[in-house]
N, C-alpha and C positions, 0 to 999 in steps of 0.2 A: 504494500500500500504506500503511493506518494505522501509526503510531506508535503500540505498544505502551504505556496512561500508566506512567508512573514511580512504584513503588509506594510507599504515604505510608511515612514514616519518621514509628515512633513509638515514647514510652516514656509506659507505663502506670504508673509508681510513682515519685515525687518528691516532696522535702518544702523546703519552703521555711524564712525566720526566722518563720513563722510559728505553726512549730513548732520543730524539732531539724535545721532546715537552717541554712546561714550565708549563700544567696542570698536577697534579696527577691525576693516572686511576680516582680514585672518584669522582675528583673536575670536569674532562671530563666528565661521566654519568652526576656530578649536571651539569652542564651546559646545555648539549642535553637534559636532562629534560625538563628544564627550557626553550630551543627555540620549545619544541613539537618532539623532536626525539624519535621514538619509538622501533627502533633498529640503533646497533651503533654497528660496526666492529672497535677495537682495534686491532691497527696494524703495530706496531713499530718493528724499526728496530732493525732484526737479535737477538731480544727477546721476551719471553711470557712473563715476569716479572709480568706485569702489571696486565695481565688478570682476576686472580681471584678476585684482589681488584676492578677491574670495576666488575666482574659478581654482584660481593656482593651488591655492589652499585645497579645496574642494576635491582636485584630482588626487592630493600625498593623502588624502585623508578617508577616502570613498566617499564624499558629502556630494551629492550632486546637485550644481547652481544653478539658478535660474537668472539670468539678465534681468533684472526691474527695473522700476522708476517709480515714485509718485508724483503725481501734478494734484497741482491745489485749484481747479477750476470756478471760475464766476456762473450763477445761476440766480434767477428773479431773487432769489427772498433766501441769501447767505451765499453760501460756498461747497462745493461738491469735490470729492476725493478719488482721482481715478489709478487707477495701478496698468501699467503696460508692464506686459510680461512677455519674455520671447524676445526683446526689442535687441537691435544690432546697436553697439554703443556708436560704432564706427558709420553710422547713417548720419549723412552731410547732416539732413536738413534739424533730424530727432537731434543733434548735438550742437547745430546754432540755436536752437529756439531755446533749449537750457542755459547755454548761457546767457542769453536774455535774460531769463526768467533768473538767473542766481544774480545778473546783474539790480535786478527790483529789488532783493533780498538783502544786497548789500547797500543799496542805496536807502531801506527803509532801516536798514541798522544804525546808520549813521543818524537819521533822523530820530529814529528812538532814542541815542545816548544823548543828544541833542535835544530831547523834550524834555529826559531823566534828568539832566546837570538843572532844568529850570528851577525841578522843584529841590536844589543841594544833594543830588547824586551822580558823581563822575565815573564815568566809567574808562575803563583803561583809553588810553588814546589809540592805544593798537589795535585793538578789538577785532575790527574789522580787518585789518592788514592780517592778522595772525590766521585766518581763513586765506584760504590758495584759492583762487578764482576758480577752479573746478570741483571746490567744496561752494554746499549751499549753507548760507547762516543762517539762522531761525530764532525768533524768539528762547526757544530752549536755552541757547547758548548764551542770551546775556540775563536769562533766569540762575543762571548759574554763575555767572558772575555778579549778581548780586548777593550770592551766600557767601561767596568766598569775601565779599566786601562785610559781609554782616547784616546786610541788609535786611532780609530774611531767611529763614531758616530752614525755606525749601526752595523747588525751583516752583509746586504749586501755590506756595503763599506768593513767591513774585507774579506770576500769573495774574492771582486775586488779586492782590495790591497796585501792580504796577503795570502790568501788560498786557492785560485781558483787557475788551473792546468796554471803553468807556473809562476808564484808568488812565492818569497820567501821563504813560508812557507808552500810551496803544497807538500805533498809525499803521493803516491801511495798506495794501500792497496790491498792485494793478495785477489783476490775473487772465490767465485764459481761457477760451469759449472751451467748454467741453466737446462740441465736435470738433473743431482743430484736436482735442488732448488725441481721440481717438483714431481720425487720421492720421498724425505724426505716428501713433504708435503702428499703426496697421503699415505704412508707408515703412517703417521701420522693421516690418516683419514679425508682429508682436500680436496679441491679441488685447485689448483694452476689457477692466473692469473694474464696477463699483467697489467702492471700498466701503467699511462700515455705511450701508443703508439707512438706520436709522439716526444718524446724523445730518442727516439731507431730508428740507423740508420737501412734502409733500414726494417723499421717492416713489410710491406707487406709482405715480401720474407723471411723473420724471423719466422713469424705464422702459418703458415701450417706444417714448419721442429717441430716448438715444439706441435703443435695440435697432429703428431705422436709421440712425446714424452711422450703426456698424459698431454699436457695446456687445462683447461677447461672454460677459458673466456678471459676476452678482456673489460680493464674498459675503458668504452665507454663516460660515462658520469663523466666529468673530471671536476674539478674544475677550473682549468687551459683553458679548450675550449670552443669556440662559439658555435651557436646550427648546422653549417655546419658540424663541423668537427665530434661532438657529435654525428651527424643524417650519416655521412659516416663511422664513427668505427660501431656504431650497426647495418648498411647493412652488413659489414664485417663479424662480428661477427654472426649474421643470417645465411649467407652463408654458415660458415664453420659449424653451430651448437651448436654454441660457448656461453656460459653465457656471457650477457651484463650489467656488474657491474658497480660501480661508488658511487664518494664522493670527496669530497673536498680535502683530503691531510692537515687537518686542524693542526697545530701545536701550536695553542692557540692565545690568544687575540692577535688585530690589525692584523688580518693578512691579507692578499695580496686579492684583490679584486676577487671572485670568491672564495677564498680561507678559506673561512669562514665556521664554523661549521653548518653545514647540508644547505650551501649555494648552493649547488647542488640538482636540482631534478631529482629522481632517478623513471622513472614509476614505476606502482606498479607490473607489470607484472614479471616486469626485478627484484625486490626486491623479490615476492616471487619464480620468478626462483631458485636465489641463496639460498633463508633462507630453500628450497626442496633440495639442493646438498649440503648442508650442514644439513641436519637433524634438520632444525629448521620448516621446515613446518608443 
C-alpha cells in the first residue's frame, strides 16, 4: 500500500526588510524551513527586491519560492490590497511602475518626519536615505523609530498616536487603479489576487467588477480570520472560479496571533491550484 504524500505546507503572504518586514528574504526561507514550510510566497510591498535572495535560499534549503509583490490600490470608499504572484521581477514595465510607487513612499516619509518635528519629534535625518531605492518604506518603519526614540512603546501605539489616518503625522500616499495593479501583474506573467477581503469596503460588489478585469483569486484563508469567514470567502471564490489562496501576512517574530509564519492552513488542493497558475506545478 502507497504512502499517502504529505501535503506541502504553505504560506502565500510574507514581507521581508525589504519592505515592512524585520526578517531578510534569507533569514524568512531559514525560518519557514525550520517550522516545515515547503513553499513560501515573498510578497512585499510595491517591490521584488527581495526575491532572488529568498529563491537562492529556497533552493540550499528545499523551501520552494514564489515571486510576489503587494500593491496598495485606490478604490471609491479607502484602499484595496492586491498580491501578484508568479510575476517576472525582471519585467520592464512590472519594475518601472515600483519604482514609482517606492518613489511616493519615500517622498511621503519625508513628509511624515516633517509633520512629526511640528509637533517636537525629530526623527533621524537619514531615515529615509538608510532605505536603498529598491526597498519600499512604510509607515512600519518610522513606527519603529519612534520606540527606539521612546516615543512609544510599540510600533501599534505609534500607529494610534501618531500615524494612523487622522493623527499628527498621517499623510496620504497617491496610489494605483486596481486594474493597472492587475495588468502589470498578468503583463508580468503572474496571476493577481485579493488580499484580506474583509478589509475592502463593500468587497462583495468589488469582485466580480475586477474578476472582469482579469483578478484570478481571493485569499480566502487569512491569517487575520476564523474558520467562518475562511469557509465563506472560498464558497465565494468557488462560485466565481476564483483561486483560493492564503497565508499569514507574517512580518516577522512576535507577531499578532494568527499572524505567524505558516500559522495559516492552506488545503492542499487550494496550494497546488495556485503553484499550476503560476507554473510551479
Amino acid at each position: 500500500m502507497t504512502r499517502a504524500a504529505r501535503p506541502l505546507q504553505a504560506d502565500f503572504h510574507t514581507h521581508s526588510t525589504a519592505s515592512d518586514g524585520t526578517l531578510a528574504p534569507a533569514e524568512l526561507i531559514e525560518e519557514s524551513a525550520r517550522r516545515g514550510l515547503r513553499v513560501v510566497a515573498l510578497t512585499d510591498h510595491d517591490t521584488t527586491q527581495g526575491v532572488q535572495q529568498a529563491v537562492n535560499m529556497g533552493r540550499n534549503l528545499g523551501v520552494r519560492v514564489i515571486a510576489g509583490v503587494e500593491f496598495s490600490a485606490a478604490i471609491e470608499r479607502g484602499e484595496l490590497h492586491l498580491l501578484g504572484y508568479g510575476v517576472d521581477p525582471d519585467n520592464q514595465a512590472l519594475a518601472k511602475r515600483l519604482s514609482e510607487l517606492r518613489e511616493t513612499r519615500r517622498t511621503r516619509a519625508v513628509s511624515i518626519s516633517e509633520r512629526l518635528a511640528e509637533v517636537g519629534i525629530d526623527l533621524p535625518r537619514d531615515l529615509v536615505e538608510r532605505m536603498g531605492e529598491s526597498e519600499s518604506i512604510g509607515r512600519p518603519h518610522i513606527a519603529r523609530e519612534l520606540v527606539k526614540l521612546g516615543v512609544v512603546e510599540s510600533v501599534s501605539e505609534g500607529f494610534d498616536r501618531y500615524l494612523g489616518r487622522g493623527k499628527p503625522g498621517f499623510v496620504s500616499r497617491a496610489l494605483i487603479d486596481p486594474e493597472e495593479v492587475i495588468q502589470l501583474v498578468r503583463g508580468a506573467g503572474g496571476v493577481a489576487v485579493m488580499a484580506h477581503p474583509y478589509s475592502v469596503p463593500n468587497f462583495g460588489e468589488l469582485v466580480p467588477k475586477l474578476v472582469d478585469a482579469g483578478l484570478s483569486g481571493i485569499e480566502c484563508y487569512y491569517g487575520g480570520y476564523d474558520i467562518d469567514r475562511r469557509l465563506e470567502l472560498a464558497s465565494l471564490a468557488s462560485d466565481l472560479g476564483l483561486l483560493a489562496t492564503g497565508g499569514s501576512d507574517y512580518h516577522g517574530p512576535n507577531a499578532r496571533e494568527g499572524r505567524d509564519l505558516g500559522a495559516v492552513e492552506v488545503p492542499s488542493d487550494a496550494v497546488e491550484a495556485l503553484l499550476h497558475a503560476v507554473g510551479h506545478g
